[in-house]
PLY file of the C-alpha trace (Angstrom):
ply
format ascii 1.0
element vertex 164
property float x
property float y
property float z
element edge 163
property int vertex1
property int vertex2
end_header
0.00 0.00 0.00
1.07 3.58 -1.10
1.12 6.30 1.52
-1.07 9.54 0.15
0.69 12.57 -0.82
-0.75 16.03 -0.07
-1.44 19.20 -1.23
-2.61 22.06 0.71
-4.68 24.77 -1.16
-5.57 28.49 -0.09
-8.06 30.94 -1.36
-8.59 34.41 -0.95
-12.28 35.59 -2.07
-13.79 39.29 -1.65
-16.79 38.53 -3.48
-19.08 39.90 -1.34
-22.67 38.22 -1.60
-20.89 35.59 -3.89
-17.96 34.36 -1.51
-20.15 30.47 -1.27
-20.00 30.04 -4.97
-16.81 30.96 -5.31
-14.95 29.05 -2.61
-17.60 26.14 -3.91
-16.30 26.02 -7.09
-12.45 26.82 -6.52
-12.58 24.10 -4.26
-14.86 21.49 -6.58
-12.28 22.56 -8.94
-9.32 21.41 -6.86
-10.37 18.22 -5.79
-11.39 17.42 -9.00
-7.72 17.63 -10.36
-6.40 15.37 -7.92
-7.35 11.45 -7.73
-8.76 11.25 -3.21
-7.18 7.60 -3.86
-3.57 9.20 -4.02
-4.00 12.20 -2.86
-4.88 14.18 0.58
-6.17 17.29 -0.15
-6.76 20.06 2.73
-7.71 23.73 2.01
-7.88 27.37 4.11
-10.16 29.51 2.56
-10.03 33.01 3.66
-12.94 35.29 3.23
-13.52 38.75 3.61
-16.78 39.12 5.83
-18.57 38.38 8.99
-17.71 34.94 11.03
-20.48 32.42 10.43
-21.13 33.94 7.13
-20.09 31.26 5.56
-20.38 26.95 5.90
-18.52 23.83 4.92
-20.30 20.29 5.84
-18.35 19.39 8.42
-15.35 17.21 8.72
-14.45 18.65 5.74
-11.01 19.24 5.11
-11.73 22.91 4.04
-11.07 25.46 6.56
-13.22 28.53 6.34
-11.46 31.49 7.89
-12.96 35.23 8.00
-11.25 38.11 7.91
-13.32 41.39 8.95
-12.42 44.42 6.78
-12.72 47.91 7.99
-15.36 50.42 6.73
-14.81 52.77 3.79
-15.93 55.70 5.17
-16.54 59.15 2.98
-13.87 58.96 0.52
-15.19 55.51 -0.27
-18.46 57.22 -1.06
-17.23 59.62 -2.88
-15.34 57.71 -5.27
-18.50 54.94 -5.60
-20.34 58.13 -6.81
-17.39 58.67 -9.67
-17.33 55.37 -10.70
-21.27 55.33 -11.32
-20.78 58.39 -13.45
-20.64 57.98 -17.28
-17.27 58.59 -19.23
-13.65 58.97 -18.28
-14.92 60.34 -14.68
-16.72 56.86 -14.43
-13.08 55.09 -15.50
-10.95 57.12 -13.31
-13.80 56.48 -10.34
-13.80 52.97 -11.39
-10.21 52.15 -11.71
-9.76 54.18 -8.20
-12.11 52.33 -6.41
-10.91 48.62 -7.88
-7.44 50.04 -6.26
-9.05 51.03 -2.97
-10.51 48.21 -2.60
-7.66 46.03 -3.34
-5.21 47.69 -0.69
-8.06 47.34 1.87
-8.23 43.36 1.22
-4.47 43.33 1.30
-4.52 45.27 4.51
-6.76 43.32 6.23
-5.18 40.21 5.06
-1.71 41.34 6.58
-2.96 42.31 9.97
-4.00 38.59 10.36
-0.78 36.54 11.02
-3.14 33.02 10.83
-4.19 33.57 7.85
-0.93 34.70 6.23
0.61 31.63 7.57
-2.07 29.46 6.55
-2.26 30.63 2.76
2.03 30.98 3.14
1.75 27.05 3.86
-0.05 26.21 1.22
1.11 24.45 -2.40
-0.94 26.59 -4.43
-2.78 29.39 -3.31
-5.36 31.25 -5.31
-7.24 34.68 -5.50
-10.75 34.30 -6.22
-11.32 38.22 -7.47
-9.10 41.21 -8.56
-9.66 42.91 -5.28
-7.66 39.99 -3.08
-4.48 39.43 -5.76
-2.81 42.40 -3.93
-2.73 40.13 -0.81
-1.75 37.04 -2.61
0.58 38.63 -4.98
1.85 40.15 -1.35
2.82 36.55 -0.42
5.76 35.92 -2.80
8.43 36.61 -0.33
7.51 34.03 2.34
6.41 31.20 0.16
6.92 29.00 -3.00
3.68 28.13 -3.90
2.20 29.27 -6.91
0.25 32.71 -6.75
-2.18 32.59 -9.16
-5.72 34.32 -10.16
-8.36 32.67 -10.67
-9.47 28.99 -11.14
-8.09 28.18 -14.59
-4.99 29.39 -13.42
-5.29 27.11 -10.14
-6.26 24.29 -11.91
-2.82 24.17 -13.93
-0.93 24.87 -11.19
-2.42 21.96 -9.64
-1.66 20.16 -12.61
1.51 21.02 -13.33
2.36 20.08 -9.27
1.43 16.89 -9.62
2.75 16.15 -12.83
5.29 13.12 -13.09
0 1
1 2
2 3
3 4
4 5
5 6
6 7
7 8
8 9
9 10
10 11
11 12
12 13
13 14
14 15
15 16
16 17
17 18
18 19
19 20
20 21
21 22
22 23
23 24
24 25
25 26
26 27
27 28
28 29
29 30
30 31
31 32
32 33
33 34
34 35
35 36
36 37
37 38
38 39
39 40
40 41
41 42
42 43
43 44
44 45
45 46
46 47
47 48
48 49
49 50
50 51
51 52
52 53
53 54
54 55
55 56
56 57
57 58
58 59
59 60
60 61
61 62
62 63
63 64
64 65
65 66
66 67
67 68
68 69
69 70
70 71
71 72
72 73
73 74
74 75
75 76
76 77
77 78
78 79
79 80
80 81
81 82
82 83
83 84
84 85
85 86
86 87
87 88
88 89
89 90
90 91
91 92
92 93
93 94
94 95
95 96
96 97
97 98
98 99
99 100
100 101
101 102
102 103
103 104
104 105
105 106
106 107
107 108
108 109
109 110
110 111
111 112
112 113
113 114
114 115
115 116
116 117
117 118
118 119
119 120
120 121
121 122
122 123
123 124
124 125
125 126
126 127
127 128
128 129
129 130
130 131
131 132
132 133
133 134
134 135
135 136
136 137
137 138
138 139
139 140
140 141
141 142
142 143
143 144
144 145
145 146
146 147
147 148
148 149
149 150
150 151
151 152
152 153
153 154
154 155
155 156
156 157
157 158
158 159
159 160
160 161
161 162
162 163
């Protein structure tokens, strides 16, 4: 008898309403790469909202982990009302906001040494929207897993891992 080899998996999602389907399928899409006969497969997934927001039947091997963001407060408001405007003040308020929001996930991300560790430990570790591949890009220095976006990306990584 074989012993199992593993591979540890991380996600980042900021999603919003959508974080379930997206940690659903990142993770469907992980365990579907990798034959549970040779293979142990364990997962963090790291979310930004509320504790309990989220579930995973349990004894699963996928850990759900939030991560509370702080509030935008005005200047957050103000540039949401640029980017709903029309034209290149509805770019610039879009492309500001996109980069607001991405140094806020990052931020958040940083100030939780768990989670770092837990996504820094992992074999491949994936961002699940634009606004968290600041944080994961942010992990290149204290790991050699693959960074990647998205779950194409993830899914070759994966691939390319466990390639003989």
């Amino acid at each position: 008898m074989t012993t199992k080899k593993s591979m540890r998996i991380g996600i980042l999602v900021n999603a919003g309403q959508h974080n379930q389907a997206v940690i659903d399928d990142l993770w469907g899409r992980a365990l579907s790469c990798l034959d549970p006969l040779e293979w142990d497969v364990r997962g963090t997934a790291a979310y930004i909202g509320a504790p309990g927001e989220l579930f995973v039947e349990p004894g699963s091997p996928l850990d759900l982990v939030p991560v509370e963001q702080t509030v935008a407060g005005r200047p957050a408001r103000i540039v949401a009302s640029l980017a709903a405007k029309p034209g290149p003040v509805g770019v610039a308020g879009r492309l500001l906001r996109d980069n607001l929001r991405s140094r806020g996930v990052a931020r958040a991300v940083a100030q939780r040494k768990d989670v770092l560790a837990a996504l820094a430990a992992s074999d491949v570790v994936v961002s699940g929207d634009v606004s968290g591949d600041r944080a994961v890009w942010q992990l290149r220095k204290r790991t050699r897993a693959g960074l990647v976006h998205g779950p194409v990306a993830m899914v070759h990584a994966i691939r390319t891992l466990t390639r003989p």
